[in-house]
C-alpha positions, 0 to 999 in steps of 0.5 A: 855202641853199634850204628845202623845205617838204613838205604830206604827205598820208595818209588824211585828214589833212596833215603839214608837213614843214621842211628848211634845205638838206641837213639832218634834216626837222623833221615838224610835227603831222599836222592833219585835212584837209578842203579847200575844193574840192568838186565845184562849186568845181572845177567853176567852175575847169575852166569858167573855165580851159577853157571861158569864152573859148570864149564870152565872152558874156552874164554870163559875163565877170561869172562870170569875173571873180566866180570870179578873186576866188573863186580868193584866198578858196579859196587862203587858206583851203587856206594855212589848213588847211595852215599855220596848223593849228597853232603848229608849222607857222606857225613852220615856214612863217615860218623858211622864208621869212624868207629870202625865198618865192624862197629856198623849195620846196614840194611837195606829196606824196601817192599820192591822186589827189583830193590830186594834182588839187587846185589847190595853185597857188592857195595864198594868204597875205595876206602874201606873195598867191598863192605858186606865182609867188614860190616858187623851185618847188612840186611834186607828188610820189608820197608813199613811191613809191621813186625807181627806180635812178640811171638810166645814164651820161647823155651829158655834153657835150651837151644832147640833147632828143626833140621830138615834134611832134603836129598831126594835125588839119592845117590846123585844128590849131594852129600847127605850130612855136608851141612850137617856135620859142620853143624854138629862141630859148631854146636859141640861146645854147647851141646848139653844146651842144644836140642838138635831134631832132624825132621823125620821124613823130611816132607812139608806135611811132616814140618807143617805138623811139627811145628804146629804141634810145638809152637813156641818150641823152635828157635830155628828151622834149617833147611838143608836142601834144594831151592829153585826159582820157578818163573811159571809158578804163580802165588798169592800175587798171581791175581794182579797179574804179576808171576814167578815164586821161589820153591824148596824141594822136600822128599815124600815118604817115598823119597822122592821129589816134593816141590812146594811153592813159595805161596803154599808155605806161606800158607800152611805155616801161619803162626808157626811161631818160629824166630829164625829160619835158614835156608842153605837152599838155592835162589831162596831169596830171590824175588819175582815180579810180586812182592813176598815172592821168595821162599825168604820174603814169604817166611818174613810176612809169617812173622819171622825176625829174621830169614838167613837164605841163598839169592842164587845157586850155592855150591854144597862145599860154600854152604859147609863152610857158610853154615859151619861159621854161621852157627859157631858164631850163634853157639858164640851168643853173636847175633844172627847179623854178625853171624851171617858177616862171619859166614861171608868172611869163611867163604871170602877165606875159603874160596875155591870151589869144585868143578869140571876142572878141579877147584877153581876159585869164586867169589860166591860171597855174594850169595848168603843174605839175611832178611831181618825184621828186628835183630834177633840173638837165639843163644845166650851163652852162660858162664857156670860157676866150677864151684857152684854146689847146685850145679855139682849135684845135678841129676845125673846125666843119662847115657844113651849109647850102652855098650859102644865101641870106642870110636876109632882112631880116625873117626866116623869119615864119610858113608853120607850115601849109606846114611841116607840109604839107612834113614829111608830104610828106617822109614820102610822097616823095622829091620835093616841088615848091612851085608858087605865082605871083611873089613869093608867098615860095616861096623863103622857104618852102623856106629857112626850111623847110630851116633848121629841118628841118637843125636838128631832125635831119630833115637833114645837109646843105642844098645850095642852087641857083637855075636863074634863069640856067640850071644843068645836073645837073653843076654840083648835083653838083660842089657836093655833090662839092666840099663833101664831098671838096674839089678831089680830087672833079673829078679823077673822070670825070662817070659816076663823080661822078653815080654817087658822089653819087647813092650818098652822097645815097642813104645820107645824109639831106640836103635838097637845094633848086632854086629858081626852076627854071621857066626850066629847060625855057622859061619861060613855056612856049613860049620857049627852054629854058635847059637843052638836052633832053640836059641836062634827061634828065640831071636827070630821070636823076639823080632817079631815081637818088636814089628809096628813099633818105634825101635829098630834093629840094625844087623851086620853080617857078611851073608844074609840071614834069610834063617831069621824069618822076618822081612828085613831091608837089605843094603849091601856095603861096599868100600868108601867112595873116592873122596871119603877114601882120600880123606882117611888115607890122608888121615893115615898117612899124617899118623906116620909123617908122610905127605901124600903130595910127595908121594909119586905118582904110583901111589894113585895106582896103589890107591886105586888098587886097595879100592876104599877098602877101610881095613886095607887102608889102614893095614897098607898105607903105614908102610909107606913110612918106609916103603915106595908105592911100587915096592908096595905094589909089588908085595900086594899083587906077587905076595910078597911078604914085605909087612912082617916085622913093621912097628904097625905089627898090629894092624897087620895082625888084624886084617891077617886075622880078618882073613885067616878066619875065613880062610880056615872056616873053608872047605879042604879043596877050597883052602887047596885051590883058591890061593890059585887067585893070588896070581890075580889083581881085583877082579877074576874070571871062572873061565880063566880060572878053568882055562888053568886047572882043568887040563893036565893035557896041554902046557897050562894045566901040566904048570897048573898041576905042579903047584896045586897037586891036581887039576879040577873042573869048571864045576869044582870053581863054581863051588869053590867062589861060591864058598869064597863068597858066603866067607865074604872074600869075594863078591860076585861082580854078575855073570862068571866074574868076581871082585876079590877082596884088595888085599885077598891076592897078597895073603893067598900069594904069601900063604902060598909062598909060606906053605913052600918055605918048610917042605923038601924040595921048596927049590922046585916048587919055587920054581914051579910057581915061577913057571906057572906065573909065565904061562898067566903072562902069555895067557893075558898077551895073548888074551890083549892081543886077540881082545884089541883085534876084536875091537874092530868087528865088537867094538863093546864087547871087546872094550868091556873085556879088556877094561874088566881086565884091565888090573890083572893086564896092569898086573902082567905089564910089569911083571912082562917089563921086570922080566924084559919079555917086550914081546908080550908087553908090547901085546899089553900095552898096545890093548889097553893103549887103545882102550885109554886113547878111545876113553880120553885116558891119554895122560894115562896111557902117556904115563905108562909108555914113558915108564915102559921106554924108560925099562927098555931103554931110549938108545937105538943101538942099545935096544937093537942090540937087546934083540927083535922083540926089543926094536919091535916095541921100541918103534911101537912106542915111539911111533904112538909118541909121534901120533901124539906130538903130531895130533898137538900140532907139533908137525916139525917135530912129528915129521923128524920122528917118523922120518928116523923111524924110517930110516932105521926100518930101511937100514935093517934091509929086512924083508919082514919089516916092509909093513913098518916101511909102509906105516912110516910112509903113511904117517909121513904123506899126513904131516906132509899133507898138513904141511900142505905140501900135497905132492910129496904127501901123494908120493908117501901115500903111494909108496905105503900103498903100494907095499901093501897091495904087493903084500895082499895087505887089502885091510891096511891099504884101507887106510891108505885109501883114506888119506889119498881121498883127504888129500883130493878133497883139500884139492876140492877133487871132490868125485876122486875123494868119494871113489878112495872113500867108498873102497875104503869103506867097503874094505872096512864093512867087509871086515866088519870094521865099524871102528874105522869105518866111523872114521869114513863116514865121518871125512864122507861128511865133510865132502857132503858139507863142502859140497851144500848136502846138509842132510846128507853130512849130518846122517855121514856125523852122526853115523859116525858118532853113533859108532864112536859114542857106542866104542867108549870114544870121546876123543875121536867123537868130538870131530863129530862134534865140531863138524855138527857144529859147522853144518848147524851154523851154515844153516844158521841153526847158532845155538845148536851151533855153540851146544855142539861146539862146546861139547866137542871142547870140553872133549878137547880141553879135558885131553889136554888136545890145545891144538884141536881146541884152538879149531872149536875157539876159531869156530865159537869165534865165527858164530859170535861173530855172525851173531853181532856178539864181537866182543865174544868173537874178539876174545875166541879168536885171541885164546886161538892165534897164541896155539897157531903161533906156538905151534907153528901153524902158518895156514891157520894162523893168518885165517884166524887173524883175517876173521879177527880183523873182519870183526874189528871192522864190524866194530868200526875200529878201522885202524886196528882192523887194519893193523891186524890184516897186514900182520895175518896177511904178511905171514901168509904172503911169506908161507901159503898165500892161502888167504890172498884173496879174503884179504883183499875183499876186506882191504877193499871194506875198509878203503871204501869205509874210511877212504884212499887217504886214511888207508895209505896213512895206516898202510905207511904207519903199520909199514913203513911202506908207501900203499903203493906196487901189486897190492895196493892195485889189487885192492883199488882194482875192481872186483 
């Protein structure tokens, strides 16, 4: 026997309210109620529940984790207002759950909106913890609001849910089945007992149509979409002058965005006669000043039992898991509130939740609430008799997917965005044809598409048929015939079958699906039709027939099929999208016992490289059973045929098949000449190509012609891709570019490989092939070479070259590292080093030159010993690893690298490295400036630049320029510091270097900034972040960012302040950079600070000084700790203010003696504050000194 406990709100006090089952309530003494959430508490919730995963940076995960603890204290003391406000409603509470808090309800009424939006999920009992997971339901209701007339006869044996599924946001939106595939699993167990309709548009004017043409009919109206709050909108209760109303976003018909307020369905759905809605949409629950203001309270007072809604924002993967329980529970027979308790129990399980850095725990049980009327059971289950005759004879029952393929082994995964893109096609045409090369899951795509189109009422029937052998129009319509009118159907004559079959498909919806239907007219084009041209009329007839009515035909194919004459919609199919191609991969991989968390870390280059292709998937990642992802690598990128003989011999049989098709079906010079791209990975370019085969004149074309047997012209490419491309092996990327198909080079390089193995003389044309694969590798260093020089006059230009180029650069490194011809893997390595430190790869780029410096060795002699090339790249990658640990902070550590590096070059006494010489030194003179030991940094400078002037090296004497002009700028030499910074500049300008010269404009404003010339710094930032942002750079445009950041809060501009500021930690946290990070915390610090916020400034400033320390930085160490000790005494927490000086203050006296002076001024602060006496207690506490010598006069000294 359940208990309910009813919290009774009116005016300002609660009453609580005990009833054991179906018996009289007992009413416990009204208490006054004031609960404990203000404005900011719910406030701090909202920012929590909404807004902290957006950016999980900097002290927000301590605020997080501060306000999760914050939640129980809140919840206890509203436990305490409510039931312990008196004897009466602690015994009520104790006779209720003595049974058990599962065995209880609680709801909670009132008509006050304030009341309804408070958190009543967070009631918490030391006893029991938080209740809301254990209670068998908790609930909102409308206080006296009436429940409306027992609503009509609803329909008895079947379950019929309306889902309205809203994604007017296209391919950003979320995924588009989240909600429903979860959905569709729960109700599996009772699905010849659910009628599931989605709403077909998803606009309001079709839901206000369909439910008020089928009233009585729906159990439950879903929702799957977006809601908001909108505090401008004004409803029913805007004429008592109160506004703000809940929204749900609907689609028009032409998919885009419709808002529709809370008052407006309110209105239109009067009568609608719907028990049970549920909104997995955003704020749907929350309430504004008026009451019945939430899209919620608004369906309530329709006359609904029960409304099952969100009170803030919800996060797509807790709505999946929310909504999968909740209607398990439902298909259980459980009531709507035991249903809702087990959904909040499914997120309390499952509660890591997506965000910028990964899934992150959230406690969002909090965000589901129910608005109940009366309790409501949708479904009651019944239990069959197996034996029951009646039951056995049943009609049988239809079968509405005729001719299906079985579903494949790992099941319909992912494709949301291409099933709405085909549900919005639907809506536009009658025809749709899905066109993408070989393998890449068209045919997937339309089955699983159908599916779920057959099961949410889009359609009555699925017809399937695959034209791979050819089929005529006569044999689509004896298959419709025969499944709808048996054997009686072929007893018509064929005029007479068409015309019935165009006229059922006319006036019933059904789906119809022709697979693989490029052979049909000849494939790949110029081959023979399998279809003759009467025949291929006689689809084009049929079609047209079928225009204006309910069916649609669903077409796959590899090309368009323009021969057909109707106006079809076109979609191309590309392969899965990452998270759909881990979830099949991980599939695949659990198939042969592998665990993808073992793997190494180069299975994410291999996965990247078969790039969501289905087919390629399934037919490489087996081999991991029993192959390394390099091993794996190596075989697809050279050719390799390492997938011979495996147990998955059929798989392989079926992407070789797959290509062997279209490989044959090619022209002579095609089939001829294109294995040429097998030298290539993913993506290719005509003018490479032709670089190769045109001339026989020059090295390239001569090794070219050794293997192809002739060399051909750039028009001869064209003609060849374009063949490739109608055979589906390729796709045409825009301009001369192409994307090969993942595992196209591997079959070309094996067909290749195997066209040798059986001719005289296979040793030459082995070696052959070897010779040309080394001119590819000198022409891609070569290429990396010129591409990053470039970079710095074509910045763009040049970094999208070499990012489309960046797989067949990868490609070469290793072949370069296997063959250990350092010098052009050095060429390589340093192009796209420079295109992932500028696109914030750096762990990327980390990872790379770890692998390389572990090929050509960590020992100097040894790798001297190799040869110059070998040393060359060797000081390349050491010195980009110094840069690395210096940009951390690690000075120390910096400083003795480059020194070695140094010595090293010194020792050689080799004339052709003074360049080297000159680079160390600069490098050098930067930590020791940042050490701020300035002499010697000057003398490093010097010498560096001394050595390129001798050389006539005027471009990297820019640099340093540069640097001397830092280093008059931190002297306050601020006249000297602009002359170094203008000649750099004009060095820089007339190369047409904007690149560095960002780097100028950017110390310019600084000088500005310290200088009080605000206008004139921000143009020198955002000069330089203009070029940065323009370049790919985030890393080096965060500078410009935390610079912003400063000018902004010097002219007291803080909120434009803290947006450039977080922008420019986002940057840094994302790269992993703790060191510059801790600079953004220090400066969040001041502008908390400034803003009186000092319990945010405090924690900044405390996330900062742990980095200082770590990294042993002693300047910034101590002026972190005085402007934590400034804020404490703002706080007027003396004592600790003072303790934190002495600390910051004595680490500067044993260092720099930089911060002396501040320290001082905020001794005296808190002297004249609390008094000599007071002071000198502290002083000898913190001590153990008396407050007496040098300092204690400069602070009792006047100013």
């Amino acid at each position: 026997m359940v208990n309910r406990l009813t919290i009774h709100h009116t005016e300002n006090q609660v009453q609580l309210l005990w009833q054991r089952g179906k018996s009289i309530p007992r009413y416990a003494e009204p208490v006054p109620f004031s609960h404990p959430f203000d404005e900011s508490a719910l406030a701090e919730i909202r920012w929590y529940l909404e807004e902290y995963l957006s950016f999980p940076y900097g002290i927000e995960p301590e605020k997080a984790d501060a306000l999760e603890r914050k939640l129980q204290g809140w919840g206890e003391e509203l436990f305490t207002l409510v039931f312990r406000g008196n004897e009466k409603g602690r015994q009520f509470f104790q006779e209720a759950t003595r049974e058990g808090l599962q065995q209880c309800e609680l709801g909670i009424a009132s008509e006050d909106p304030e009341i309804l939006n408070l958190p009543w999920e967070l009631l918490y009992c030391p006893d029991y913890q938080f209740l809301a997971p254990s209670f068998a339901g908790i609930y909102r209701s409308l206080g006296s609001f009436a429940v409306r007339a027992e609503m009509g006869q609803l329909p008895g044996d079947k379950l019929n849910i309306l889902l309205v599924i809203a994604r007017p946001y296209g391919e950003k939106d979320i995924n588009f089945k989240t909600i429903a595939k979860p959905l569709l699993q729960a109700l599996k167990p009772i699905a010849d007992r659910v009628n599931l309709t989605v709403l077909r548009p998803p606009s309001f004017t079709r839901l206000e149509r369909e439910l008020n043409e089928r009233k009585n009919f729906y159990h439950i109206v879903h929702f799957d979409g977006h809601g908001d709050f909108d505090e401008k909108s004004v409803g029913f209760q805007h004429s008592f002058g109160e506004s703000g109303q809940g929204v749900l976003v609907f689609e028009n018909e032409d998919g885009s965005p419709q808002i529709v307020p809370a008052a407006q369905i309110a209105q239109s759905l009067t009568d609608c006669n719907v028990p049970l809605f549920v909104l997995n949409a955003c704020r749907s629950a929350r309430e504004g000043d008026g009451s019945f203001s939430s899209v919620a309270t608004s369906l309530v007072t329709l006359g609904a039992k029960g409304v099952v809604a969100m009170a803030y924002s919800v996060y797509a993967v807790a709505a999946r898991h929310f909504i999968g329980r909740l209607y398990e529970e439902l298909a259980r027979g459980s009531s709507v509130e035991a249903a809702v308790a087990a959904g909040r129990r499914e997120l309390i399980n499952q509660p890591l939740r997506p965000s910028r850095k990964g899934d992150l725990r959230l406690a969002d049980w909090m965000v589901p609430v129910l608005y109940q009327q009366e309790d409501y059971t949708p479904f009651v289950p019944v239990n069959r008799d197996p034996t029951d005759l009646d039951a056995f004879l049943e009609k049988p029952k239809t079968i509405p997917l005729i001719d299906f393929p079985e579903e494949g082994q790992f099941g319909f995964i992912g494709r949301d965005y291409d099933s709405h893109r085909l549900e919005q096609a639907f809506r536009e045409r009658n025809f749709i044809l899905l066109r993408g090369i070989a393998g890449v899951g068209k045919t997937e795509l339309a089955c699983g598409f159908a599916r779920w189109f057959q099961e949410t009422g889009g359609s009555k029937k699925v017809y399937f048929a695959s034209f791979e052998q050819g089929r005529g129009i006569s044999q689509v319509i004896y298959q419709v015939g025969r499944d709808n009118w048996g054997d009686k159907f072929s007893q018509d004559p064929e005029d007479k079958q068409e015309a019935t079959i165009i006229k059922y498909l006319k006036q019933t919806p059904c789906l119809l699906i022709w697979d693989n239907f490029e052979p049909v007219a000849g494939f790949p084009e110029g081959n023979e039709p399998l279809c003759t041209a009467e025949e291929r009329q006689a689809f084009t007839r049929f079609l047209k027939g079928l225009r204006g009515g309910k069916s649609w035909v669903l077409i796959t194919s590899r090309r368009e099929e323009g021969w057909l004459g109707i106006d079809y919609k076109l979609l191309e199919v590309a392969g899965l999208v990452k998270p759909d191609a881990e979830e099949l991969g991980d599939k695949i991989l659990d198939t042969v016992g592998v665990n993808r968390k073992q793997l190494p870390p180069e299975y994410l280059e291999l996965f990247n490289l078969l790039g969501g292709h289905p087919l390629s998937l399934r037919v490489v990642l087996p081999h991991l059973k029993t192959r390394t992802p390099n091993q794996l690598l190596e075989a697809l990128r050279r050719g390799l045929d390492t997938f011979a003989g495996e147990s998955e011999e059929g798989r392989d049989k079926s992407l070789v098949v797959s290509l062997d098709y279209s490989f044959t079906c090619l022209s002579e010079k095609a089939r001829r000449h294109l294995p040429f791209l097998g030298f290539f990975c993913e993506r290719v370019n005509v003018d490479w190509l032709n670089w190769f085969a045109e001339n026989s004149d020059n090295e390239d074309g001569r090794a070219y012609h050794a293997v192809f047997g002739e060399n051909i012209e750039i028009t001869d490419w064209v003609k060849i891709l374009e063949e490739a491309e109608k055979a589906g092996l390729i796709e045409l990327l825009g301009g001369n570019r192409y994307k090969l198909h993942p595992t196209l080079p591997w079959y070309l390089k094996r067909r290749l490989l195997l066209a040798i193995r059986f001719v005289p003389r296979k040793h030459e044309n082995e070696e052959s092939i070897k010779v040309l694969e080394h001119h590819i590798l000198v022409f891609y260093a070569h290429l990396a070479d010129i591409s990053r020089k470039k970079l710095i006059g074509d910045a763009k230009v040049s970094t999208f070259n070499l990012q489309m180029e960046e797989p067949n650069l990868l490609l070469y490194l290793r072949q370069a590292e296997q063959q250990q011809k350092w010098h052009y893997a050095q060429a390589i390595l340093q192009a796209l080093g420079e295109i992932y430190q500028r696109s914030s790869r750096r762990p990327e780029f980390r990872a790379l030159r770890q692998r390389v410096l572990k090929q050509l060795g960590e020992d100097l002699p040894r790798v001297k010993a190799k040869g110059k090339d070998s040393f060359d790249f060797w000081m390349y990658l050491r010195g980009v690893d110094a840069n690395e640990v210096f940009t951390r902070g690690n000075l120390k550590e910096a400083r003795e690298v480059y020194q070695a590096i140094l010595d090293e070059l010194i020792a050689l006494n080799d004339s052709g490295t003074m360049d080297k010489i000159a680079t160390a030194n600069h490098q050098l003179g930067i930590v020791a400036q940042e050490q701020r030991q300035y002499k010697e940094a000057r003398a490093y400078y010097r010498a560096a630049l001394k050595i390129r002037e001798d050389a006539g090296d005027r471009y990297n004497a820019a640099g340093d320029y540069v640097q001397l002009g830092t280093l008059a700028q931190v002297q306050r030499s601020y006249k000297e510091a602009i002359a170094y910074y203008q000649k750099a500049l004009r060095i820089y300008e007339d190369d047409s270097d904007r690149y560095h010269a960002a780097g100028v404009y950017h110390q310019l404003g600084t000088v500005a900034q310290e200088q009080r010339q605000y206008k004139k710094a921000i143009a020198y930032y955002c000069e330089a972040l203009k070029i940065y942002e323009e370049a790919g750079d985030r890393y080096h445009a965060a500078g410009d960012y935390h610079q912003l950041g400063m000018v902004a809060c010097l002219q007291k501009r803080y909120e434009e302040a803290i947006a450039y500021y977080r922008e420019a930690l986002r940057i840094y946290e994302d790269a992993g950079d703790s060191y510059n990070a801790a600079d953004v915390y220090h400066q969040l610090g001041m502008v908390a600070y400034l803003q009186k916020r000092y319990e945010e400034a405090i924690a900044y400033y405390l996330k900062a000084i742990p980095i200082w320390k770590q990294k042993e930085d002693w300047y910034k160490f101590p002026g972190t700790y005085w402007t934590l000790g400034d804020t404490l005494t703002a706080r007027g927490q003396y004592p600790e203010a003072m303790r934190v000086y002495l600390t910051g203050l004595s680490v500067d006296l044993e260092y720099h003696r930089a911060w002396v002076g501040n320290y001082i001024q905020s001794f005296k602060a808190v002297v004249q504050a609390i008094g000599e006496s007071q002071c000198s207690a502290l002083w000898r506490e913190v001590t153990g000194q008396e407050f007496a010598g040098e300092i204690r006069d400069l602070i009792m000294g006047e100013d």
